[in-house]
C-alpha positions, 0 to 999 in steps of 0.5 A: 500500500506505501508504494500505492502511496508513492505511484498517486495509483490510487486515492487513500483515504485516511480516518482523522483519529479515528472515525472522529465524526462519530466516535470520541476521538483518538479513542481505541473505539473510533480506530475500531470503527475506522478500520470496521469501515474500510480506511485505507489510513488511520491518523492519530496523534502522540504525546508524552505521559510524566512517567514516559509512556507514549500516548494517543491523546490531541490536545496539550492539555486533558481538558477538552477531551476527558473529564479532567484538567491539566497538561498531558505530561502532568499525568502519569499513564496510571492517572491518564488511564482514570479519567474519561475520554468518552463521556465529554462526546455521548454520554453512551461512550463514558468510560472509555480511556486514553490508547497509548501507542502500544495498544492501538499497535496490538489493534493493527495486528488484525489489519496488515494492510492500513496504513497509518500517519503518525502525527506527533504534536509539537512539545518540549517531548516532541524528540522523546516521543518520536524516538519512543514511537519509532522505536515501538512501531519498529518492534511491532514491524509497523514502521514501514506502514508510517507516514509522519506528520509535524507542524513543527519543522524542527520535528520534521528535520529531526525525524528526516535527518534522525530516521530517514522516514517518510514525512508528511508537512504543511504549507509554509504558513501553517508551520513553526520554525519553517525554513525557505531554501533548496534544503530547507523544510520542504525538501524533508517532507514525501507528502504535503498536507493542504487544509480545505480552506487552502486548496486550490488547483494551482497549489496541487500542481505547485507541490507536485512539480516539487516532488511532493504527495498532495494530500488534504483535510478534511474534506467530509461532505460530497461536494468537498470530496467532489472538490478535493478530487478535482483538485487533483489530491491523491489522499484525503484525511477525513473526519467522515471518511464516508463520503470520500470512500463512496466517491474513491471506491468506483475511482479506484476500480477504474484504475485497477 
C-alpha cells in the first residue's frame, strides 16, 4: 500500500483519529470503527505521559477531551488511564480511556494492510516521543506502514535527518520554525498536507512539480470530496471518511 502511496495509483483515504465524526476521538473505539469501515489510513496523534509512556491523546492539555484538567505530561499513564475520554462526546461512550501507542499497535495486528500517519504534536517531548514511537512501531514491524506528520519543522528535520522516514508537512504558513531554501523544510517532507480552506488547483500542481504527495483535510461532505478530487489530491484525511470512500471506491476500480 506505501508504494500505492508513492505511484498517486490510487486515492487513500485516511480516518482523522479515528472515525472522529462519530466516535470520541483518538479513542481505541473510533480506530475500531475506522478500520470496521474500510480506511485505507488511520491518523492519530502522540504525546508524552510524566512517567514516559507514549500516548494517543490531541490536545496539550486533558481538558477538552476527558473529564479532567491539566497538561498531558502532568499525568502519569496510571492517572491518564482514570479519567474519561468518552463521556465529554455521548454520554453512551463514558468510560472509555486514553490508547497509548502500544495498544492501538496490538489493534493493527488484525489489519496488515492500513496504513497509518503518525502525527506527533509539537512539545518540549516532541524528540522523546518520536524516538519512543519509532522505536515501538519498529518492534511491532509497523514502521514501514508510517507516514509522519509535524507542524513543527524542527520535528520534521529531526525525524528526516534522525530516521530517514517518510514525512508528511504543511504549507509554509501553517508551520513553526519553517525554513525557505533548496534544503530547507520542504525538501524533508514525501507528502504535503493542504487544509480545505487552502486548496486550490494551482497549489496541487505547485507541490507536485516539487516532488511532493498532495494530500488534504478534511474534506467530509460530497461536494468537498467532489472538490478535493478535482483538485487533483491523491489522499484525503477525513473526519467522515464516508463520503470520500463512496466517491474513491468506483475511482479506484477504474484504475485497477
Amino acid at each position: 500500500m506505501i508504494e500505492t502511496l508513492a505511484l498517486g495509483s490510487a486515492v487513500i483515504v485516511a480516518g482523522h483519529r479515528g472515525y472522529k465524526s462519530e466516535y470520541p476521538e483518538n479513542t481505541i473505539l473510533a480506530f475500531e470503527k475506522a478500520l470496521e469501515l474500510g480506511v485505507d489510513m488511520i491518523e492519530f496523534d502522540l504525546r508524552l505521559s510524566k512517567d514516559g509512556f507514549v500516548v494517543i491523546i490531541h490536545d496539550e492539555t486533558v481538558n477538552r477531551t476527558t473529564n479532567g484538567t491539566g497538561e498531558v505530561s502532568s499525568f502519569s499513564l496510571a492517572e491518564l488511564k482514570q479519567l474519561d475520554a468518552g463521556g465529554w462526546f455521548n454520554e453512551r461512550f463514558a468510560g472509555l480511556p486514553i490508547p497509548t501507542l502500544e495498544e492501538l499497535c496490538e489493534l493493527l495486528e488484525r489489519y496488515p494492510h492500513v496504513l497509518l500517519n503518525v502525527e506527533i504534536k509539537p512539545s518540549i517531548h516532541s524528540e522523546e516521543v518520536a524516538d519512543k514511537a519509532v522505536a515501538l512501531l519498529e518492534t511491532k514491524e509497523l514502521l514501514d506502514r508510517c507516514v509522519f506528520t509535524s507542524f513543527d519543522a524542527n520535528l520534521t528535520a529531526y525525524l528526516h535527518r534522525t530516521y530517514g522516514v517518510r514525512m508528511q508537512g504543511f504549507p509554509e504558513q501553517e508551520m513553526h520554525n519553517f525554513k525557505q531554501g533548496p534544503e530547507g523544510t520542504y525538501s524533508q517532507m514525501w507528502a504535503i498536507g493542504i487544509h480545505m480552506p487552502l486548496l486550490t488547483p494551482e497549489a496541487v500542481e505547485r507541490y507536485k512539480t516539487m516532488g511532493l504527495l498532495p494530500w488534504c483535510y478534511c474534506p467530509d461532505n460530497a461536494e468537498q470530496v467532489e472538490y478535493a478530487l478535482g483538485c487533483g489530491v491523491t489522499l484525503m484525511t477525513c473526519n467522515d471518511p464516508v463520503p470520500a470512500m463512496q466517491a474513491v471506491k468506483p475511482l479506484n476500480e477504474s484504475l485497477a
